[in-house]
Backbone as JSON, one array per atom type, in Angstrom:
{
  "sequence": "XXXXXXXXXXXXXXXXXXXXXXXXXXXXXXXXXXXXXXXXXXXXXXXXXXXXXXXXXXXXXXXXXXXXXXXXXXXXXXXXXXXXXXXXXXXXXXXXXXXXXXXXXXXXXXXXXXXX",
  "N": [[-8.8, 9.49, 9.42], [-7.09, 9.84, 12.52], [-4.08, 9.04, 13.96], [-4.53, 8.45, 16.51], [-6.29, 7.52, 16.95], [-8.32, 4.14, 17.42], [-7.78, 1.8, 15.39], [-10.2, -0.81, 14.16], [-9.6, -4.33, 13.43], [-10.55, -6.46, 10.89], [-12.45, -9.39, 11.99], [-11.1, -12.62, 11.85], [-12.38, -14.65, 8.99], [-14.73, -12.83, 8.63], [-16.35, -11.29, 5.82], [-14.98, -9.94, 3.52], [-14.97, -8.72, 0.82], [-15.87, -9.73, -2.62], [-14.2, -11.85, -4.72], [-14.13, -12.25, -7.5], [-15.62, -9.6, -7.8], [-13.41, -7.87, -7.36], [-11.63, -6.03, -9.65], [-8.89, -7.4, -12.15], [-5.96, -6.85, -12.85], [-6.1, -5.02, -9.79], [-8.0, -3.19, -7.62], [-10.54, -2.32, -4.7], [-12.51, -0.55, -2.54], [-13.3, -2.65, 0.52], [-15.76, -4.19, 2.12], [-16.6, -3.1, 4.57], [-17.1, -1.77, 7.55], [-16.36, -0.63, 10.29], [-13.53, 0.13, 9.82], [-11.86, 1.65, 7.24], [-10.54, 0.06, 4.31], [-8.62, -1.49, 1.67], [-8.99, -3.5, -0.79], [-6.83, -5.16, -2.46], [-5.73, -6.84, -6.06], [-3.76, -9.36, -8.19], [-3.89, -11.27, -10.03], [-4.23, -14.4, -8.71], [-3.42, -13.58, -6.1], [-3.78, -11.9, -3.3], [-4.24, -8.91, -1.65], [-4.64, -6.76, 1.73], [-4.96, -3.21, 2.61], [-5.09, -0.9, 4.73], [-7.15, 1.98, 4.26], [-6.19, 4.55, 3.31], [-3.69, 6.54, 2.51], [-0.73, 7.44, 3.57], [0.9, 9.62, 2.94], [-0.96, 11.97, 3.25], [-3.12, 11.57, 4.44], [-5.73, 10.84, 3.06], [-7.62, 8.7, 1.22], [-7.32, 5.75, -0.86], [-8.92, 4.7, -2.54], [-10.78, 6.18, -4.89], [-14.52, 8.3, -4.5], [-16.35, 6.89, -6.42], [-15.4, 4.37, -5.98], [-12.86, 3.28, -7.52], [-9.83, 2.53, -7.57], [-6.45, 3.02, -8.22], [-4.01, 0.74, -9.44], [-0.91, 0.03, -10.62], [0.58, -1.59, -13.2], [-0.25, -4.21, -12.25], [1.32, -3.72, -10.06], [1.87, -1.7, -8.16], [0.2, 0.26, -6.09], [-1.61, 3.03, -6.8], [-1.88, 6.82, -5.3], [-4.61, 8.77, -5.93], [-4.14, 11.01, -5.28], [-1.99, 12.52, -4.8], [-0.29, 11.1, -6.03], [1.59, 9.04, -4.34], [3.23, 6.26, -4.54], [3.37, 2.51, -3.81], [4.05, -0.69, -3.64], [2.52, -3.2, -3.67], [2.66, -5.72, -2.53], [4.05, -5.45, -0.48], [3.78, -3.08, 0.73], [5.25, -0.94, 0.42], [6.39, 2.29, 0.51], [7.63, 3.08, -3.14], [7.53, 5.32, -4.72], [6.91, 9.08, -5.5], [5.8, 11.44, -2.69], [5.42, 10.33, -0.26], [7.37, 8.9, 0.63], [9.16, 7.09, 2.78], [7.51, 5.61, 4.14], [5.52, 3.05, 5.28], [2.4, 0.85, 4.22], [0.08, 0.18, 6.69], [-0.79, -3.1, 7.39], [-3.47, -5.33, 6.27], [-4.61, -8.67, 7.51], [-5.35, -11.08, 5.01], [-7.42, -13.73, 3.89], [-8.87, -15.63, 0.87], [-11.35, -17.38, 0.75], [-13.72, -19.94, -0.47], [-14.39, -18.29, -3.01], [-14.22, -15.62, -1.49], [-13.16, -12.86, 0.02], [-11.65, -12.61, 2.81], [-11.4, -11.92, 6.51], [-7.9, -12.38, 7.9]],
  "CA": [[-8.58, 8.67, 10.59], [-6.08, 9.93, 12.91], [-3.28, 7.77, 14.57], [-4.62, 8.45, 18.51], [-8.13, 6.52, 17.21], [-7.95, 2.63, 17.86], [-7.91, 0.99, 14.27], [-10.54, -2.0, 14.64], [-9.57, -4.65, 12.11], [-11.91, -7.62, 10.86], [-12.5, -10.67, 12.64], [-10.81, -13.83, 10.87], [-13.47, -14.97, 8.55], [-15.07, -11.78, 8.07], [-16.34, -11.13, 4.65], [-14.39, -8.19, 3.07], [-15.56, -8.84, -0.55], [-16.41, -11.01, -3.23], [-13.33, -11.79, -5.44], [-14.98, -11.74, -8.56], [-15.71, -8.22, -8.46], [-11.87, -7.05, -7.95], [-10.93, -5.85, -11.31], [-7.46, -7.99, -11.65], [-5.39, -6.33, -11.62], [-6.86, -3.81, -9.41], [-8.72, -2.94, -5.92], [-11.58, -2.03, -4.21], [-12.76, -0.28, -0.69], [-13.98, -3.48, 1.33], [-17.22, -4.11, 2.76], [-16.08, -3.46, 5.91], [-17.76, -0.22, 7.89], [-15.82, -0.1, 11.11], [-12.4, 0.56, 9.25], [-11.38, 2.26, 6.07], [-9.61, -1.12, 3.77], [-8.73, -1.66, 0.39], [-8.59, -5.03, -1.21], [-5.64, -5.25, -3.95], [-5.82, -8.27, -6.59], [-3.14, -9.58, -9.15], [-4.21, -12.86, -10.54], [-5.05, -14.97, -7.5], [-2.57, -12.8, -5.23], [-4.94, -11.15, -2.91], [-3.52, -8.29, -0.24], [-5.57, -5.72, 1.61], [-4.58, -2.44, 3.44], [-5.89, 0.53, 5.44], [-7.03, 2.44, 2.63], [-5.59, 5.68, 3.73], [-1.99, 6.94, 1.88], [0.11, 8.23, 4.58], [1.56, 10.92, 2.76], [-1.66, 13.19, 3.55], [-4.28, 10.83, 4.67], [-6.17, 10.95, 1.91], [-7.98, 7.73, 0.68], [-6.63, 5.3, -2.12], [-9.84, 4.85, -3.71], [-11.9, 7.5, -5.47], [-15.79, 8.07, -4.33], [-16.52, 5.43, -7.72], [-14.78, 2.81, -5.48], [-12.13, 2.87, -8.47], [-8.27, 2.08, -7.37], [-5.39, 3.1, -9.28], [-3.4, -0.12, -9.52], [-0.31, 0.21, -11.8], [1.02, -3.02, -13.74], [-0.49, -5.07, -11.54], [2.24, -4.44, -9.08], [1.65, -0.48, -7.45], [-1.03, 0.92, -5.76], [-1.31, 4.91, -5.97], [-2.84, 7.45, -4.6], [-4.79, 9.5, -6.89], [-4.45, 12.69, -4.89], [-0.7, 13.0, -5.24], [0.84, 9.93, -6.98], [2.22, 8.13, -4.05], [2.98, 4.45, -4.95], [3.21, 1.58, -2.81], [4.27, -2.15, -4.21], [0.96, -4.16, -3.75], [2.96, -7.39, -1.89], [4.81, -5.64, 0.7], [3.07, -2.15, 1.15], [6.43, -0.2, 1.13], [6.47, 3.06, -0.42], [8.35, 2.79, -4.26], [7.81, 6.49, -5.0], [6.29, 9.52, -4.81], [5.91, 12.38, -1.44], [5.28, 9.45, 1.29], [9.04, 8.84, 0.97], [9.99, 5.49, 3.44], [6.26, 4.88, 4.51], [4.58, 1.27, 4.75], [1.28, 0.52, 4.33], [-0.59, -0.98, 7.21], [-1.38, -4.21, 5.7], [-4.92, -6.32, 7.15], [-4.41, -10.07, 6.77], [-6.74, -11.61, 4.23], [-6.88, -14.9, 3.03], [-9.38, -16.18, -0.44], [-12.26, -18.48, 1.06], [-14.81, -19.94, -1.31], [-14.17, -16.75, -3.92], [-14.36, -14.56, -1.1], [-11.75, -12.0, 0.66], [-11.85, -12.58, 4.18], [-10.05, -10.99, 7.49], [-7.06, -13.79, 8.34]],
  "C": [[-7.25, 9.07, 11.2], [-5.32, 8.4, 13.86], [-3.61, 7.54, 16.2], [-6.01, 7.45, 18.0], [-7.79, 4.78, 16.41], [-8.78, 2.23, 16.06], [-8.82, -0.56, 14.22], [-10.35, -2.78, 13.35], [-10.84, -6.0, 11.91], [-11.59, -8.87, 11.28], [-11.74, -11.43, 12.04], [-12.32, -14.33, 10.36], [-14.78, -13.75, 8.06], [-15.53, -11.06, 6.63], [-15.68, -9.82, 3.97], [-14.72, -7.44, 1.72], [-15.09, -9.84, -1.39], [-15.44, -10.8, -4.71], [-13.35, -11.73, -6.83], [-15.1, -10.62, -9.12], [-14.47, -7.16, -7.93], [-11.5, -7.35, -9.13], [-9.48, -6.72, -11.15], [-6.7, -7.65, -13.21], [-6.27, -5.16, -11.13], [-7.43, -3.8, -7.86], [-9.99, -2.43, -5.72], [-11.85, -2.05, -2.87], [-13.41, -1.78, -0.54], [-14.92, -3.36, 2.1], [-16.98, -4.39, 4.34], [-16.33, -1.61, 6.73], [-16.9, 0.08, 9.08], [-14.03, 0.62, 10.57], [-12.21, 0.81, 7.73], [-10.35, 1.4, 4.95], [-9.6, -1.11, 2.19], [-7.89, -2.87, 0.19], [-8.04, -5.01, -2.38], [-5.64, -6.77, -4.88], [-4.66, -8.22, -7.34], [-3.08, -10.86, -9.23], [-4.78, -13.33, -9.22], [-4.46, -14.64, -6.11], [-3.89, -11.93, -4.5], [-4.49, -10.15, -1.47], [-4.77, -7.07, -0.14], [-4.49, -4.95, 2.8], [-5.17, -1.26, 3.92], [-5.79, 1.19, 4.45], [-7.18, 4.09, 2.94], [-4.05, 5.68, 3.45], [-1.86, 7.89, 3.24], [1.01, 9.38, 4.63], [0.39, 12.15, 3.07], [-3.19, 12.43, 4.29], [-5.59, 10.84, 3.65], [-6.58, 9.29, 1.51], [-7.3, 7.24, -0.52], [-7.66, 5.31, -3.5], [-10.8, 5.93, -3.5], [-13.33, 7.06, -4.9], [-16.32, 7.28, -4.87], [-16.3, 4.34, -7.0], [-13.51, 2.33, -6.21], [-10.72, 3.21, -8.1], [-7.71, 2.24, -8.1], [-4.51, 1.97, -8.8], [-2.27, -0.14, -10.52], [0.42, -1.19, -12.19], [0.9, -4.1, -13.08], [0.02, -4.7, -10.03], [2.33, -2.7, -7.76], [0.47, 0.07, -7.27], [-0.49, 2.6, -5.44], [-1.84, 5.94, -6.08], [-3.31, 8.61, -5.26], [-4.95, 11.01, -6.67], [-2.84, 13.27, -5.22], [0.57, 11.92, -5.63], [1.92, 9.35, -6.26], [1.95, 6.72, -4.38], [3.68, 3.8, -4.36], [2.95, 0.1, -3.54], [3.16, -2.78, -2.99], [1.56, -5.4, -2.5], [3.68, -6.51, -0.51], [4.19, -4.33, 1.75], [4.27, -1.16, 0.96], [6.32, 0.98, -0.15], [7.52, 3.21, -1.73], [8.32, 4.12, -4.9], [6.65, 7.66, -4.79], [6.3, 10.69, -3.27], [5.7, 11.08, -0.65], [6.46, 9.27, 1.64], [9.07, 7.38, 1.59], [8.28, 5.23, 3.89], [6.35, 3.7, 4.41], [3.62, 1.65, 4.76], [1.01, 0.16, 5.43], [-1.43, -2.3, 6.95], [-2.21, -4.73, 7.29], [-4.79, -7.68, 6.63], [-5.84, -10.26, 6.34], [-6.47, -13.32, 3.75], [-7.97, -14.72, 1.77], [-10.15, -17.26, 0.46], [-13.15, -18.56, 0.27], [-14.98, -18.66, -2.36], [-14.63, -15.71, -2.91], [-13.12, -14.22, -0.14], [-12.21, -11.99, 2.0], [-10.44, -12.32, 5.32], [-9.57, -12.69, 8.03], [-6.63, -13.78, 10.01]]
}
């Protein structure tokens, strides 16, 4: 996904996925087809972000759907081991260097991950 093509994000209310089946700690692409998202868990902490690492564009999660999540508290990118603290998005190490994340608001409705 380059940066000239219009990012559409999900409605409020939007189903993104079903909280249950985020490993916790851990993530998973979101059921969400117009944009590329990954839904991060740690206990009942629930953040999601364009699930594209900005050090090469490169996806976070593997074809499996399976997220590298580290101690709960880093998400990173299994192509070249950038990592990115889960709560704020901000790159913590790694080639991305000062990156953020683009973070997608989510809230927790009825055990499900929905766009806020």
């Amino acid at each position: 996904m380059s940066e000239e093509t219009e990012t559409v994000m999900p409605e409020p209310g939007t189903v993104l996925k079903t909280l249950a089946d985020i490993p916790d700690p851990g993530g998973l692409p979101a059921d969400f087809e117009p944009t590329p998202i990954v839904v991060l868990r740690s206990g009942e902490t629930v953040t999601a972000y364009l699930n594209v690492c900005p050090h090469a564009g490169r996806p976070f999660s593997l074809p499996s759907g399976k997220t590298l999540v580290s101690e709960g508290q880093y998400l990173v990118c299994p192509f070249h081991g950038a990592s990115f603290d889960v709560k704020s998005g901000a790159c913590v190490g790694g080639p991305a260097g000062s990156a953020v994340l683009k973070a997608v608001p989510v809230k927790v409705e009825n055990g499900q991950v929905v766009g806020a």
